[in-house]
mmCIF file of the C-alpha atoms, coordinates in Angstrom:
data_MODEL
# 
_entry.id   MODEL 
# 
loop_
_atom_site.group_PDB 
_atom_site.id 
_atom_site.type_symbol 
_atom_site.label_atom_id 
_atom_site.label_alt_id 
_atom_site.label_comp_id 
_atom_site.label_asym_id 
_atom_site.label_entity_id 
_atom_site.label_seq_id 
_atom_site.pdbx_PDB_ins_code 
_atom_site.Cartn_x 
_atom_site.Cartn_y 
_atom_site.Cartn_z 
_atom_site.occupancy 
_atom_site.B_iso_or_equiv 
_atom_site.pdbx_formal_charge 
_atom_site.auth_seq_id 
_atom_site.auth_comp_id 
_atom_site.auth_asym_id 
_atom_site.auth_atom_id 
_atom_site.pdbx_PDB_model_num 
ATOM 1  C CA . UNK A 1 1  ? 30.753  -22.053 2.054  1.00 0.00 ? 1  UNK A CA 1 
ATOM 2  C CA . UNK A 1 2  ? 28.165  -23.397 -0.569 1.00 0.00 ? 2  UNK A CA 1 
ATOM 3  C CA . UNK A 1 3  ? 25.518  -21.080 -1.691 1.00 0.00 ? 3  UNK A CA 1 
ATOM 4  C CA . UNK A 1 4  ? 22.508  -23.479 -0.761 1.00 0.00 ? 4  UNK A CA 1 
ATOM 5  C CA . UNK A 1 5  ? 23.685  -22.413 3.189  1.00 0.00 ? 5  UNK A CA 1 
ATOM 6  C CA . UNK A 1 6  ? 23.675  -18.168 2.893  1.00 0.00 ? 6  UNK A CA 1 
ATOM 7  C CA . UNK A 1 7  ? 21.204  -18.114 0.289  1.00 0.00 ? 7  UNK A CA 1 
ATOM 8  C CA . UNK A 1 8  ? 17.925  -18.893 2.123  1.00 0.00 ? 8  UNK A CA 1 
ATOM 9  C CA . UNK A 1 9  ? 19.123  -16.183 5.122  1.00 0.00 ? 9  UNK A CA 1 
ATOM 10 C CA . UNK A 1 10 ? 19.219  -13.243 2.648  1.00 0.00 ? 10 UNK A CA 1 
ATOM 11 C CA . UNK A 1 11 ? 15.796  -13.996 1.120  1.00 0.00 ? 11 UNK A CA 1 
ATOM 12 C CA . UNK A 1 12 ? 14.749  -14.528 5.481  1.00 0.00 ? 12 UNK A CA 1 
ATOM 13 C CA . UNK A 1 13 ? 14.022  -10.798 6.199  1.00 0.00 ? 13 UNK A CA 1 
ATOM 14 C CA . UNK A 1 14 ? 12.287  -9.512  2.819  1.00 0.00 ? 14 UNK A CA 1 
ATOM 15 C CA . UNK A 1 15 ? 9.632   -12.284 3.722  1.00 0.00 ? 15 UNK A CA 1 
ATOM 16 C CA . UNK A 1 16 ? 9.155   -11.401 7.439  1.00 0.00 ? 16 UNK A CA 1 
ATOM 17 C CA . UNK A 1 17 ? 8.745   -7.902  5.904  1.00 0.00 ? 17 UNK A CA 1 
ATOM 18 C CA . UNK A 1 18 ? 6.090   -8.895  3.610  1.00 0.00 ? 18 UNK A CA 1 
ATOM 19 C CA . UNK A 1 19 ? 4.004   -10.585 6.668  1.00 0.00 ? 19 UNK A CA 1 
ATOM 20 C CA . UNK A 1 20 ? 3.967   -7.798  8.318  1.00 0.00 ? 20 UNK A CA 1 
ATOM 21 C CA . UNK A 1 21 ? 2.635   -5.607  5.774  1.00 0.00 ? 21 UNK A CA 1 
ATOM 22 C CA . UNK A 1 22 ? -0.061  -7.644  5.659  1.00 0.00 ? 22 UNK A CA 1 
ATOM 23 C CA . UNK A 1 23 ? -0.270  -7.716  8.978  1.00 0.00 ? 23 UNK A CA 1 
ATOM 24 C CA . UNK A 1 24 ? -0.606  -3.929  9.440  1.00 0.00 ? 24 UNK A CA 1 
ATOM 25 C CA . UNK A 1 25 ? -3.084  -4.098  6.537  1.00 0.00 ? 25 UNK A CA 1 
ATOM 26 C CA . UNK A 1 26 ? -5.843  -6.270  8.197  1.00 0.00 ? 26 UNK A CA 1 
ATOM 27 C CA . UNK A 1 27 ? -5.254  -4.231  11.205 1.00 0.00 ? 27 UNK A CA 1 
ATOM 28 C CA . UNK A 1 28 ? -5.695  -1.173  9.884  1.00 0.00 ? 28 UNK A CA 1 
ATOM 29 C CA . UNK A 1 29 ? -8.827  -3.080  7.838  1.00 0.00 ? 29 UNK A CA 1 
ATOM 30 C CA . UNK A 1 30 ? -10.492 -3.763  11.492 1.00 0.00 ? 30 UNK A CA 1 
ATOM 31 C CA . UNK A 1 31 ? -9.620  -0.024  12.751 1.00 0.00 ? 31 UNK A CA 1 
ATOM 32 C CA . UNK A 1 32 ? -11.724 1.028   9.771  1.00 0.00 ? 32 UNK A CA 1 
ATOM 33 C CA . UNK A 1 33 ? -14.582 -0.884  9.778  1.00 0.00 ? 33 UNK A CA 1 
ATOM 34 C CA . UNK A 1 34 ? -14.973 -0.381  13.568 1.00 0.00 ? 34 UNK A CA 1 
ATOM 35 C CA . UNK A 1 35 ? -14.809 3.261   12.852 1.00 0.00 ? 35 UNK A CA 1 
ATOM 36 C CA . UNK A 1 36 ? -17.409 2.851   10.647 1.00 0.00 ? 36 UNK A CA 1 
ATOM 37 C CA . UNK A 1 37 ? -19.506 1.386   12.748 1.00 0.00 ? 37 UNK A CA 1 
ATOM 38 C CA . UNK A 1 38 ? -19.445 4.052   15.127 1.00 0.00 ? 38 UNK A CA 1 
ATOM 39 C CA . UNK A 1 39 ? -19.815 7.452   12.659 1.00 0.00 ? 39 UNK A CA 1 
ATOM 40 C CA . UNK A 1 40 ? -23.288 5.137   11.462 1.00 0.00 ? 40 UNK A CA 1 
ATOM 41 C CA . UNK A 1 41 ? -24.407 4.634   14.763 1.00 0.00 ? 41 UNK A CA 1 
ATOM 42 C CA . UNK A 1 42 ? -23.700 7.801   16.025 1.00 0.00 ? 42 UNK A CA 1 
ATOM 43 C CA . UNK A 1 43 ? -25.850 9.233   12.765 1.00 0.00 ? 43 UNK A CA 1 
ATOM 44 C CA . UNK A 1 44 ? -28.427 7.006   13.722 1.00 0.00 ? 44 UNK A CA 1 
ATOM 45 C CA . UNK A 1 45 ? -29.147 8.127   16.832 1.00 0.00 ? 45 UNK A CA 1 
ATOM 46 C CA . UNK A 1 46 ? -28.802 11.831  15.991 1.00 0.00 ? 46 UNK A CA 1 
ATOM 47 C CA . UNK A 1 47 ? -30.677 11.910  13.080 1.00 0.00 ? 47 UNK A CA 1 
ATOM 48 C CA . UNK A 1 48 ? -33.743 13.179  14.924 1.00 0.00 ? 48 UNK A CA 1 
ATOM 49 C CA . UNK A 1 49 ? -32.142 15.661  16.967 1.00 0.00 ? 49 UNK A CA 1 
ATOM 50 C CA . UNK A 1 50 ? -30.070 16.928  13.306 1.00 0.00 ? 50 UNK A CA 1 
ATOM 51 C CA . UNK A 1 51 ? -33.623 17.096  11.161 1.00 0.00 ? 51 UNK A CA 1 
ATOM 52 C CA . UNK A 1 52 ? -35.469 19.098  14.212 1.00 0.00 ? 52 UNK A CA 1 
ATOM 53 C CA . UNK A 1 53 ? -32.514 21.366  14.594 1.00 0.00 ? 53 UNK A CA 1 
ATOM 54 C CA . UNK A 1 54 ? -32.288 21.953  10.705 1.00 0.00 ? 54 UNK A CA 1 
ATOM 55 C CA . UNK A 1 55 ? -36.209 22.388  10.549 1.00 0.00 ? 55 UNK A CA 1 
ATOM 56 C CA . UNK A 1 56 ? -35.947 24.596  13.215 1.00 0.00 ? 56 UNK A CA 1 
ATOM 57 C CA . UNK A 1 57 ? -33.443 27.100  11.330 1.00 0.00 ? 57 UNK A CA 1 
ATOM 58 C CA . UNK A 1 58 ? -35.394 26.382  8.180  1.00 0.00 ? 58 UNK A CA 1 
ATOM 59 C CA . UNK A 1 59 ? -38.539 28.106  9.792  1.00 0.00 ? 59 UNK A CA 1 
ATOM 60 C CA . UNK A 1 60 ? -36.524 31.054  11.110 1.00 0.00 ? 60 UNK A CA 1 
ATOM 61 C CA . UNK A 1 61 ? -35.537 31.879  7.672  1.00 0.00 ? 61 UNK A CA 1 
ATOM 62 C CA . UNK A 1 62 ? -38.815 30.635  5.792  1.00 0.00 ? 62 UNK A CA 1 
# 
Protein backbone atom coordinates (compact mmCIF):
# COMPACT_ATOMS: atom_id res chain seq x y z
CA UNK A 1 0.00 0.00 0.00
CA UNK A 2 1.43 3.45 -1.19
CA UNK A 3 1.61 6.17 1.30
CA UNK A 4 -0.47 8.78 -0.83
CA UNK A 5 -3.66 6.16 0.22
CA UNK A 6 -3.18 6.00 4.44
CA UNK A 7 -1.67 9.25 4.64
CA UNK A 8 -4.61 11.66 4.15
CA UNK A 9 -6.83 9.27 6.82
CA UNK A 10 -4.35 9.90 9.69
CA UNK A 11 -4.22 13.69 9.18
CA UNK A 12 -8.68 13.09 8.82
CA UNK A 13 -9.44 13.26 12.61
CA UNK A 14 -6.87 16.03 13.96
CA UNK A 15 -8.81 18.34 11.42
CA UNK A 16 -12.40 17.35 12.41
CA UNK A 17 -10.96 18.07 15.90
CA UNK A 18 -9.84 21.44 15.07
CA UNK A 19 -13.53 22.36 13.61
CA UNK A 20 -14.95 21.61 16.43
CA UNK A 21 -12.96 23.63 18.66
CA UNK A 22 -13.94 26.31 16.84
CA UNK A 23 -17.10 25.29 16.85
CA UNK A 24 -17.48 25.18 20.66
CA UNK A 25 -15.69 28.56 20.63
CA UNK A 26 -18.35 30.65 18.71
CA UNK A 27 -20.83 28.86 20.76
CA UNK A 28 -19.62 29.56 23.81
CA UNK A 29 -18.96 33.34 22.12
CA UNK A 30 -22.99 33.58 21.64
CA UNK A 31 -23.67 32.07 25.32
CA UNK A 32 -21.62 35.05 26.48
CA UNK A 33 -22.76 37.82 24.79
CA UNK A 34 -26.40 36.75 25.40
CA UNK A 35 -25.50 36.63 29.01
CA UNK A 36 -24.43 39.88 28.76
CA UNK A 37 -27.21 41.14 27.50
CA UNK A 38 -29.28 40.04 30.20
CA UNK A 39 -26.96 41.07 33.57
CA UNK A 40 -27.23 44.88 31.51
CA UNK A 41 -30.73 44.73 31.16
CA UNK A 42 -31.49 43.41 34.29
CA UNK A 43 -29.18 46.51 35.82
CA UNK A 44 -31.12 48.69 33.82
CA UNK A 45 -34.22 48.14 35.05
CA UNK A 46 -33.13 47.89 38.70
CA UNK A 47 -31.11 50.69 38.87
CA UNK A 48 -33.89 52.78 40.41
CA UNK A 49 -35.08 50.38 42.80
CA UNK A 50 -30.86 49.72 43.83
CA UNK A 51 -30.16 53.80 44.23
CA UNK A 52 -33.58 54.25 46.43
CA UNK A 53 -32.74 51.22 48.47
CA UNK A 54 -29.02 52.41 48.96
CA UNK A 55 -30.29 56.07 49.70
CA UNK A 56 -32.56 54.70 51.93
CA UNK A 57 -29.78 52.91 54.19
CA UNK A 58 -27.60 55.93 53.56
CA UNK A 59 -30.16 58.14 55.56
CA UNK A 60 -30.51 55.59 58.37
CA UNK A 61 -26.92 55.89 59.05
CA UNK A 62 -26.43 59.70 58.02
Amino acid sequence: MKAERWLPALHAPQEDLRDQAGQTLAEYSVVLSVISLGIIAALSVLSGSVTGSIQTVASLFG
